[in-house]
C-alpha positions in Angstrom: 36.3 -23.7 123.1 36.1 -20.7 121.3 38.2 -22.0 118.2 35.5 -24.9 117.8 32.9 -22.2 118.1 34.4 -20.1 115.5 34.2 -23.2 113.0 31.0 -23.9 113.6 29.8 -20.6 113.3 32.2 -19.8 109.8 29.8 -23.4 108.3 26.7 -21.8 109.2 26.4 -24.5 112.0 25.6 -21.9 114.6 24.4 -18.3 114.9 26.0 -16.0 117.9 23.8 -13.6 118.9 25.4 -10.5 121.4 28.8 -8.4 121.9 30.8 -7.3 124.1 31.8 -9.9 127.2 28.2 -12.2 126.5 27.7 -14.0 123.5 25.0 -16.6 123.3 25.0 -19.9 120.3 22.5 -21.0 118.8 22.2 -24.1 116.0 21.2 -22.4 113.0 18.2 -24.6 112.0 16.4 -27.1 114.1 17.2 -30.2 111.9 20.6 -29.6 112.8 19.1 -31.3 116.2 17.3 -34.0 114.6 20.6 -34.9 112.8 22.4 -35.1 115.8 20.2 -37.0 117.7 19.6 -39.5 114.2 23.6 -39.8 114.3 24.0 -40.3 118.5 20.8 -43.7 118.0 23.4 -44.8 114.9 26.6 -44.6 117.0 24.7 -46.3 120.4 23.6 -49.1 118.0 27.3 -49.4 116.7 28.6 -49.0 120.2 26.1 -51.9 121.3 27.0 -54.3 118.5 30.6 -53.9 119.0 30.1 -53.9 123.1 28.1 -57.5 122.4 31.3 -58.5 120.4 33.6 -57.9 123.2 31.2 -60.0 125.3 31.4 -62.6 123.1 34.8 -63.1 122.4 36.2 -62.4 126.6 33.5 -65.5 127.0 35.0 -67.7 124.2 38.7 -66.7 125.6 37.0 -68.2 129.2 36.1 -71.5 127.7 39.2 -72.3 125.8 42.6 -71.8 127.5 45.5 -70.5 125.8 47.9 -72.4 123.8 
C-alpha cells in the first residue's frame, strides 16, 4: 500500500500531511474526484454493454444446439 501511495504522491495525485507513525492522504485537488467518478459512470456503462452481450450470446447458445 505504501508503494502505490508513494506514486501517487511523487505525480502530485495526493498530498500527505503528518510524521512520525500517522500520516493522513489527501487528493491534491477536488477534480481529481470528479474525474474518478466521470471515469467509474464510463467503465459501469462499458461493464453493462459488455454484461448485455454475455446475456445475449449464453441465450443464442440456448436456442441452437451444438454441432
Amino acid at each position: 500500500m505504501s508503494q502505490q501511495l508513494a506514486k501517487l504522491r511523487a505525480s502530485g495525485i495526493v498530498a500527505s500531511t503528518g510524521s512520525g507513525a500517522s500520516t493522513r492522504y489527501a487528493l491534491s485537488s477536488p477534480l481529481i474526484k470528479d474525474l474518478l467518478s466521470i471515469a467509474k459512470q464510463i467503465l459501469n456503462g462499458r461493464l453493462a454493454h459488455a454484461r448485455d452481450l454475455h446475456r445475449e450470446l449464453a441465450q443464442d447458445r440456448a436456442v441452437r444446439p451444438r454441432r
